[in-house]
MILUMKOL-555222 format. One line per 3 residues: number of its first residue (from 1); their letters; for each residue x, y, z of C-alpha. Coordinates in nm, 2 decimals, decimal comma, always signed. Example, Ala and Ser with C-alpha at 12.3 -4.5 7.8 and 13.67 -1.06 7.14 Angstrom:
1 = as = +1,23:-0,45:+0,78  +1,37:-0,11:+0,71
% end
This chain:
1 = xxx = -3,37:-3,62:+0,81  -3,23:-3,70:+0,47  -3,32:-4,06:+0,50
4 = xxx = -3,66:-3,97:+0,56  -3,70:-3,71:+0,26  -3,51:-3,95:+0,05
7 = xxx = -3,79:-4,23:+0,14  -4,06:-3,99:+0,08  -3,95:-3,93:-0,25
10 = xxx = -3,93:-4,22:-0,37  -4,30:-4,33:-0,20  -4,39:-4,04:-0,43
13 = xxx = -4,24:-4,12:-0,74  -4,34:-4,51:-0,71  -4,72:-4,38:-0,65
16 = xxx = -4,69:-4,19:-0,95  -4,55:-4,42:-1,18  -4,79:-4,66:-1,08
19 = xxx = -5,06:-4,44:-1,11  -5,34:-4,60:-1,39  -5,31:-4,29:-1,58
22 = xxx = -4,85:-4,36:-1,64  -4,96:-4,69:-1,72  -5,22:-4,66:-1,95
25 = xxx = -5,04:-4,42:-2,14  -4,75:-4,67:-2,13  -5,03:-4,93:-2,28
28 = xxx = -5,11:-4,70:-2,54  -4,78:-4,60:-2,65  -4,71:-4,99:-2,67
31 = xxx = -5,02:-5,04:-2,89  -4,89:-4,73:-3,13  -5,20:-4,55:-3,04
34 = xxx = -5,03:-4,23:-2,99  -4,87:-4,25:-3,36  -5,20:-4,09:-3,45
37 = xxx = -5,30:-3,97:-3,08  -5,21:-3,74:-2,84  -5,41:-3,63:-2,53
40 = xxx = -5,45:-3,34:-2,57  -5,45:-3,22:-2,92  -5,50:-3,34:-3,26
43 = xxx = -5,24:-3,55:-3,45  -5,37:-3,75:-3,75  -5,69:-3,86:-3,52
46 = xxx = -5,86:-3,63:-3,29  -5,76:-3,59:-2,93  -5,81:-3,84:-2,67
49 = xxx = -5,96:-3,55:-2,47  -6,20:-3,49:-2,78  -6,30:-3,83:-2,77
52 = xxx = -6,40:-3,85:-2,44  -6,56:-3,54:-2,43  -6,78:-3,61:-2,72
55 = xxx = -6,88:-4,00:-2,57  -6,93:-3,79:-2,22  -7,30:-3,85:-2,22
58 = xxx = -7,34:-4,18:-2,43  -7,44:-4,48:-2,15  -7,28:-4,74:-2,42
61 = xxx = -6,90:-4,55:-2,48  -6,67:-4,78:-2,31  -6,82:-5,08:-2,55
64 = xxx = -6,82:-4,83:-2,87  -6,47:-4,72:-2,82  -6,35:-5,09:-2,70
67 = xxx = -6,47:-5,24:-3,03  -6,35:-4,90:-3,24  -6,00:-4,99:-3,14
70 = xxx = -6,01:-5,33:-3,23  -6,17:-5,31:-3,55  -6,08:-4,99:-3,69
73 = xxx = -6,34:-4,73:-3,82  -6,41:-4,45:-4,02  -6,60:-4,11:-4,10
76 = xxx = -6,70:-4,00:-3,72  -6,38:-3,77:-3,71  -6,34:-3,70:-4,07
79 = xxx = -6,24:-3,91:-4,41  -5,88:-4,01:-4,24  -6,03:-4,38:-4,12
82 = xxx = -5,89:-4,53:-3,78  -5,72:-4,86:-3,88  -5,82:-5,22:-3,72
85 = xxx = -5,58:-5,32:-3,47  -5,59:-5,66:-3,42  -5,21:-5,66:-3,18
88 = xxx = -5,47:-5,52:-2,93  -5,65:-5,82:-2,68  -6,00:-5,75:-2,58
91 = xxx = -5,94:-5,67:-2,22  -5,62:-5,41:-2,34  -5,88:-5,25:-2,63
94 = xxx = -6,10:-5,19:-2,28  -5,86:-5,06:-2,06  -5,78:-4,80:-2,38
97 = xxx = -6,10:-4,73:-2,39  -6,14:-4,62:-2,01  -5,84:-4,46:-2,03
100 = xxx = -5,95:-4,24:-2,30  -6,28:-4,19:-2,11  -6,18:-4,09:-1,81
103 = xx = -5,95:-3,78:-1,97  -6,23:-3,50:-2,02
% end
């Protein structure tokens, strides 16, 4: 019996930390995103939650946001501009960019 809760639990936690939600978070936090981020409230930038809500509705989002982290930009949240972040490859910029989509 202990065997078998001691397997469980660790099916569990490897599902979890494997989850795309750990590991995008980890992708952010690699990229310094959440230096001005956090997901739920506002830091220097808005929340990632705030972000995706606002893009909810707009069919073109996931390329707005993909190129917003890449190249930086300025006066949709305020005077504080978003710096460019060239560290951050195309295909991580998108998988940021789905990430913070999928959080509203």
């Amino acid at each position: 019996m202990r065997l078998r809760k001691t397997a469980f639990s660790l099916l569990a936690a490897s599902a979890l930390l494997a989850s795309p939600s750990w590991a995008d978070m980890a992708l952010a936090t690699s990229k310094n995103c959440m230096s001005c981020h956090h997901p739920d409230r506002k830091v220097v930038g808005p929340a990632f939650k705030d972000i995706a809500k606002r893009y909810a509705n707009e069919p073109l989002a996931l390329a707005a946001l993909t190129t917003k982290i890449q190249k930086g930009g300025s006066g949709v949240w305020g005077v504080v501009p978003m710096p460019a972040n060239p560290q951050v490859s195309e295909a991580e910029a998108q998988k940021l960019a789905a990430w913070v989509l999928s959080l509203r």
